[in-house]
N, C-alpha and C positions, 0 to 999 in steps of 0.2 A: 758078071753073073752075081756075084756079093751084093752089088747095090741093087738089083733086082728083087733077087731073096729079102736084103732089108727091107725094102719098099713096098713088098708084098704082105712082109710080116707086121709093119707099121699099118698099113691099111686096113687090113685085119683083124687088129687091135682095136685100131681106133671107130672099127665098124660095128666090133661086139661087147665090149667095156661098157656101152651108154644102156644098152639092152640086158646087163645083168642086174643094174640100180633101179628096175622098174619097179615100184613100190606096189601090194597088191591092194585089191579095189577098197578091202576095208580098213586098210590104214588111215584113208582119210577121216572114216567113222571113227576111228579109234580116238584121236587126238581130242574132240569133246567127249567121248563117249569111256572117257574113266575114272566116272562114280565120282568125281569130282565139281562138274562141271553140266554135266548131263548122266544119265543111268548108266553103269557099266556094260559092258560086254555081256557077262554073268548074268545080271538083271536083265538082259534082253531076252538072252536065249530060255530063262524061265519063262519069261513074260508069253515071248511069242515061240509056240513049239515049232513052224515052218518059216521057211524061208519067204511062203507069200504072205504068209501074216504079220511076217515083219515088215515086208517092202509094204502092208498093209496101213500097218500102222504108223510107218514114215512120212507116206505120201497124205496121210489123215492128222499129225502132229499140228497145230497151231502156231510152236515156236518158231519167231522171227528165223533164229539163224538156221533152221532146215530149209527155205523157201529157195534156197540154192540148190538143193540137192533135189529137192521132189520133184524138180521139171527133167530131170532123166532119168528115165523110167532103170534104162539098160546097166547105168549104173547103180543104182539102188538093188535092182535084180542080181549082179555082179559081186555088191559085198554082203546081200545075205545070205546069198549062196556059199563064198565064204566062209560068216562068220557061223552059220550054222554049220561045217562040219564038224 
């Protein structure tokens, strides 16, 4: 009965630990996107008042290293929903 319990309790661990590390959509934005590197966070949300006018202005950027990001729409959609609350 003990090794049941463990083995339940092991399983169950190791089923919902990987699902609490899930980083959220704008995190990825974040890491160029702190006023460093590219416009901050701050500078966005002045820039664009909504969330489609951000994902607007994403998928309309020229710079190289956004050309990864503009071919998914749902993600794009994902983190400005986001970063604009």
């Amino acid at each position: 009965m003990k090794n049941l319990l463990l083995a339940t309790t092991t399983l169950v661990l190791v089923t919902l630990v990987p699902a609490l590390s899930i980083a959220g959509e704008s995190d990825a934005c974040k890491a160029c996107h702190n006023g460093s590197v590219a416009p901050g966070v701050d500078a966005l949300k002045s820039k664009f008042k909504t969330a489609d006018a951000l994902v607007a202005g994403a998928k309309s950027s020229a710079n190289p290293m956004m050309k990864s990001i503009q071919a998914d729409e749902a993600k794009l959609k994902a983190a400005a929903a986001e970063l604009m609350k």
